[in-house]
N, C-alpha and C positions, 0 to 999 in steps of 0.2 A: 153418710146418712144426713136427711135436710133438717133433724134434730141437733143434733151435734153442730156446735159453734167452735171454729179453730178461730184464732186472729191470724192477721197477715203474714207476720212474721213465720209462724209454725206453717201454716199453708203454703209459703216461699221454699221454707226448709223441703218441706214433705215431697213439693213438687223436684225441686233440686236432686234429692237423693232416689227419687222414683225413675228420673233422666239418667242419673248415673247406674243405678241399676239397670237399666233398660242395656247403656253401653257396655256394661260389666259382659253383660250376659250375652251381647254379641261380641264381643271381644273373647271372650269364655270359648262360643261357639267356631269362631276362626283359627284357635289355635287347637282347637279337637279335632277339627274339620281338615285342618289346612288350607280351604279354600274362603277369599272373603267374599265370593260368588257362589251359593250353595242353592239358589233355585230363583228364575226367571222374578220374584218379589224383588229380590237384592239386587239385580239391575240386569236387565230386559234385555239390552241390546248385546251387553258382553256375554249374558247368559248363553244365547241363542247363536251367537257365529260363534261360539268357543263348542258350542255342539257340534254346530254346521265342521269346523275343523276335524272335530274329533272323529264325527262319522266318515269325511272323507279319509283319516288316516286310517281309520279301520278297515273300507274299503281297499284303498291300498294293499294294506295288512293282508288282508286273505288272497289276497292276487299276487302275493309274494311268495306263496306256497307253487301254485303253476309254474311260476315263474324259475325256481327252485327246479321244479322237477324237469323244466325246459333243457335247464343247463345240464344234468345230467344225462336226459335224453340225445343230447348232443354229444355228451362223451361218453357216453358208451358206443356214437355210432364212431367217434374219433379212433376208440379203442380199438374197435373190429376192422378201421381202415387198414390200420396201425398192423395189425392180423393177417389182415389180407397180402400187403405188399410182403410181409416175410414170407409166405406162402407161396406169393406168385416168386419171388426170387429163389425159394427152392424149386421151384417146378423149371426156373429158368437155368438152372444148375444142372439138373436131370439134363434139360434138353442138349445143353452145352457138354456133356460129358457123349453124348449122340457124335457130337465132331469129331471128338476126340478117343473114340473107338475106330478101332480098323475098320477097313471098309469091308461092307456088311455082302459083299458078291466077292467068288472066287473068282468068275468069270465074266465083263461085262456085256452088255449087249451090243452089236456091231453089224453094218448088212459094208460089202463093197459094191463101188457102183463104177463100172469100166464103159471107157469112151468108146463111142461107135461110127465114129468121123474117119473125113479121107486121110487125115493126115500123118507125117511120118516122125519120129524123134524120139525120145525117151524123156520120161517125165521124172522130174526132179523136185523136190523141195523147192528149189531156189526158181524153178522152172516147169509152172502143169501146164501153161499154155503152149503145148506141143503135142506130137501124136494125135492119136485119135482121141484125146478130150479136149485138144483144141476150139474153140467156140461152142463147149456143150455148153447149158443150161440145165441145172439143178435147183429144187425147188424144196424148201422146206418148209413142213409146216407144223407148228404148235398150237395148244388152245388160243393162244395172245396172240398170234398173227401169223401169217407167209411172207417168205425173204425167195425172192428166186438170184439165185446166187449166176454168174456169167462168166466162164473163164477165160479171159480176152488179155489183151496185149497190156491196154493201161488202165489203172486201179481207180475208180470208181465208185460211189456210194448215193443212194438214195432212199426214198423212202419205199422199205421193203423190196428193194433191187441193189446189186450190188454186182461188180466187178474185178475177177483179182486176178493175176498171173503166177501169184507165190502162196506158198502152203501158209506162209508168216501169214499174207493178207487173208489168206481164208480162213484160219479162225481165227482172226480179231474179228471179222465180219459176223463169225456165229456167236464169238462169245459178248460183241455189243446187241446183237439180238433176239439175246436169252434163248440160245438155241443149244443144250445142252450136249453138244458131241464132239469130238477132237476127230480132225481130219491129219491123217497120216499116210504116204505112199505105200502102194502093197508092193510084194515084190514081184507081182500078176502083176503085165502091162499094160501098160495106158488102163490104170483102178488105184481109186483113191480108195482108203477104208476109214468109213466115218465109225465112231468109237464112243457109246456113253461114257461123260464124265464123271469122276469118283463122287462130287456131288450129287450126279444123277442115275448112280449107280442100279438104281432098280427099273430107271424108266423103260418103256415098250419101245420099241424101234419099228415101224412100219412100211409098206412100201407101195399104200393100196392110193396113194393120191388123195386123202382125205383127211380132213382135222380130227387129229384125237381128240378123245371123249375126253381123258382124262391127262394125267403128265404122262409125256412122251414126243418124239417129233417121229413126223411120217418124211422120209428121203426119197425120192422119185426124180429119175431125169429126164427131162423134158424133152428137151434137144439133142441128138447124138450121144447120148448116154442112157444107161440101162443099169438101174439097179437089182444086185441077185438076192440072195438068200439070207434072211437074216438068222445073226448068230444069237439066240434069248440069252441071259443074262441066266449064269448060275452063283446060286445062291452058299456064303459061307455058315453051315450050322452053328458055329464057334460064334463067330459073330454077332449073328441073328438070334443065338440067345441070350446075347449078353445087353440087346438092342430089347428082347422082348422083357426080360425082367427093369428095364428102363421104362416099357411103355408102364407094364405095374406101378411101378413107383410114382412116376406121375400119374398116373390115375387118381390113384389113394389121395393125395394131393388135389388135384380137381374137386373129389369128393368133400377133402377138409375144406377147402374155400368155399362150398354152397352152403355146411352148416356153421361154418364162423359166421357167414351174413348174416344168417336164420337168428343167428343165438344171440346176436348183436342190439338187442330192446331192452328196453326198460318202460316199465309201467305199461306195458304193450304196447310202446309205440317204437316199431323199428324202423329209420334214417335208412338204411341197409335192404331194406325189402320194399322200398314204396310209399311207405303210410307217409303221412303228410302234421308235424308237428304245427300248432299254432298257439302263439303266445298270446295273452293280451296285458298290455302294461297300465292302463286308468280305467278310473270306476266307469267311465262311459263307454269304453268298449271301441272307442276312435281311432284309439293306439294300438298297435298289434302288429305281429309279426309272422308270416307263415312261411315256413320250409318245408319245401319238399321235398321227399326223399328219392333216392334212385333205388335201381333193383342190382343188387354187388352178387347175384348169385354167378357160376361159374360161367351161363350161358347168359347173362347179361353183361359179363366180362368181355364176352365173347370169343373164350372159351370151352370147350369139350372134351370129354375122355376121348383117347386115341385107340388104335384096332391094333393089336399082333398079328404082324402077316401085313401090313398096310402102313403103318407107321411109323417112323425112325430108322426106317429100311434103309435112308438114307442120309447124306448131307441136307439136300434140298427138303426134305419133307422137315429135317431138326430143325431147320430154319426157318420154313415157315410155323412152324408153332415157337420158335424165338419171336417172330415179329408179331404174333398172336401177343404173348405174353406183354411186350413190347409195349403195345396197344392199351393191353390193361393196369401196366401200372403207370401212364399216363391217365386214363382216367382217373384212378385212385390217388395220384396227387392233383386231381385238377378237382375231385369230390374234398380230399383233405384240405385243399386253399378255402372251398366254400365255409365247408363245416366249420372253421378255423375263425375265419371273418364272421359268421351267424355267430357263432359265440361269443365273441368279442361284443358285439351287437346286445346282445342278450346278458350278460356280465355287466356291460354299461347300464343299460336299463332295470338291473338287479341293484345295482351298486347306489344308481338315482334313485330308483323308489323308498332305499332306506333312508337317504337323503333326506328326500321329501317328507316322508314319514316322522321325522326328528325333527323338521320344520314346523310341520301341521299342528306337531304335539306341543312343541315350544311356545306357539302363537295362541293356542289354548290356554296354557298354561300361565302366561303373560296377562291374559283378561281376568284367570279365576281365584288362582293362588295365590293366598296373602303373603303379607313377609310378616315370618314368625317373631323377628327381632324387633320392628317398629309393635305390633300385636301385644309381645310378652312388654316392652315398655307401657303401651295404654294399657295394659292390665296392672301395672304394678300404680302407674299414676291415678287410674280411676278406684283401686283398693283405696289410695290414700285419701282420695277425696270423697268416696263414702264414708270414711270414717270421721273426715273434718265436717260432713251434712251429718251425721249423728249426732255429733257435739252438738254444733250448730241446732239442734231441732232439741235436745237437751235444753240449752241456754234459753231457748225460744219458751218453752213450758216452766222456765223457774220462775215468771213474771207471773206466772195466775196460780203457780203453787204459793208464793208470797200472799195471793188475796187466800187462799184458803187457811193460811195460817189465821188471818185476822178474823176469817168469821170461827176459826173458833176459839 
């Protein structure tokens, strides 16, 4: 009030103890607060990049929930790889127990094919190029190609021609040419009798000059030879049902690997069936990651259920679906090395953003945070000094309570 007359001394005091209250009371406020930055007034610059930090870890922060559910979506697709290879190895077990059944015909398939040449001698193992099959030519043929086979003096080999004098040389020549049939002398002369093999025990034996459709070889002679009658391949019921409750088994199997793919998701995103996971690792969306997935059903395997009556009928057909299977758990460790490495990939950058995050926090925290210890000290020094400006402001007014004694 511009009524009121302080002197200097008490005006000194007043102002003194109004500054220390002032610091009282931020001193007060930083240790209630914790922070000795509590809004953009208190300093501007540490206020506002201690924000800028905070928001980027918060960003952060919710991109580490994606990120979370990234890595799970990857093992759950690991689990169902995991699923699959047991799967395909029982199915591979099934097939191999196919070898190791009796052979599935009582009787194989067979045609003889007797020389029709000038000449004279008896044919022997050791000796066909004699008699009348002396220089014939025989011709055989499978889906995979023609071999015309030449029974001549000296042994000889080429592409898809060949040369032999001995029964030895004649089938190494069919069995290097995947020509599934054992040649053996009949006791009918000058006639070889070709003979399906126990592995190809169901194949057709033909004699009409022409590529089978399917497995089988067609024997026709060319040259001074004449193929007769072929004998079909009968069939052992014993067997062949012990072959058909096999195709079963592996079926049911087939069937379990399309719905282990299926069921191999999480959060609806399945590795296993296609869909395509994509990560992002910073608030800008520069960083990211995207995997895609493959299709692990049984015919992206590239596998399929098998027929009774059609399959496992023999050696050759259990084997090609061995090398089917074959097939598929090399993909499924060549899918498991990806998945394996993505994750890694994905765990690193889960691992660095918490990193980061503890960084961003810390460097905010470095700008706002007071230290409670120095704080609780100026609180206790500025108590004390309020109370030496009381005194003081006391001492200050006993000089003009002295004049008021005198006036009266």
């Amino acid at each position: 009030m511009s009524g009121i007359v302080l002197s200097a001394s008490v005006r000194q005091n007043l102002l003194s103890l109004q500054s220390t209250a002032d610091l009282l009371a931020t001193t007060q406020n930083r240790l209630a607060t914790g922070n000795k930055v509590n809004s953009a007034l208190d300093n501007p610059t540490n206020y506002f990049t201690a924000q800028s930090l905070d928001n980027r870890a918060s960003d952060i922060n919710n991109l580490l929930d994606g990120i979370g559910n990234g890595v799970q979506v990857l093992q759950a697709a690991n689990t169902g790889i995991t699923s699959l290879q047991k799967l395909v190895d029982t199915a591979k077990s099934i097939a191999n127990q196919v070898l190791q059944t009796t052979v599935g015909y009582s009787t194989k398939a067979s045609v003889d094919v007797t020389g029709t040449g000038a000449g004279t001698g008896t044919v022997t193992a050791a000796n066909i190029d004699t008699g009348k099959l002396a220089g014939s030519v025989i011709t055989f043929k499978t889906s995979t190609g023609t071999l015309a086979v030449t029974i001549g003096a000296i042994f000889a080999t080429g592409t898809g021609t060949a040369t032999v004098s001995s029964l030895d040389q004649l089938n190494s020549v069919l069995a290097s040419n995947n020509v599934q049939v054992n040649a053996s002398v009949s006791a009918t002369a000058d006639t070889l009798t070709f003979t399906s093999t126990n592995d190809a025990a169901s194949q057709t034996i033909t004699t009409a000059g022409t590529v089978p459709t399917a497995e089988g070889v067609d024997i026709k002679g060319t040259t001074t030879a004449t193929a007769g009658t072929v004998t079909a391949a009968a069939a052992d019921p014993a067997s062949q049902a012990i072959r058909a409750n096999l195709v079963n088994q592996y079926n049911g199997i087939i069937a379990q690997i399309s719905t282990t793919a299926q069921d191999s998701s999480f959060n609806g995103i399945n590795l296993l069936n296609g869909d395509t996971l994509k990560l992002t690792f910073n608030e800008t969306g520069k960083s990211s990651l995207s995997i895609q997935g493959v299709t692990f059903s049984a015919s992206g395997l590239g596998l399929g259920s098998l027929t009774n009556g059609t399959d496992f009928l023999d050696s050759t057909s259990a084997n090609n679906v061995i090398a089917s299977l074959g097939s598929a758990s090399s993909s499924l460790r060549t899918e498991a090395s990806a998945l394996g490495s993505n994750l890694s990939v994905v765990q690193i950058r889960q691992d660095f953003s918490k990193s980061l995050i503890n960084v961003l926090q810390t460097g905010s925290s470095n700008l706002t945070l007071a230290d409670t210890n120095q704080e609780a000290a100026n609180s206790q020094a500025l108590s004390t000094r309020q109370s030496i400006a009381v005194s003081a402001l006391a001492l200050a007014n006993t000089s003009q309570q002295s004049v008021l004694q005198l006036l009266r």
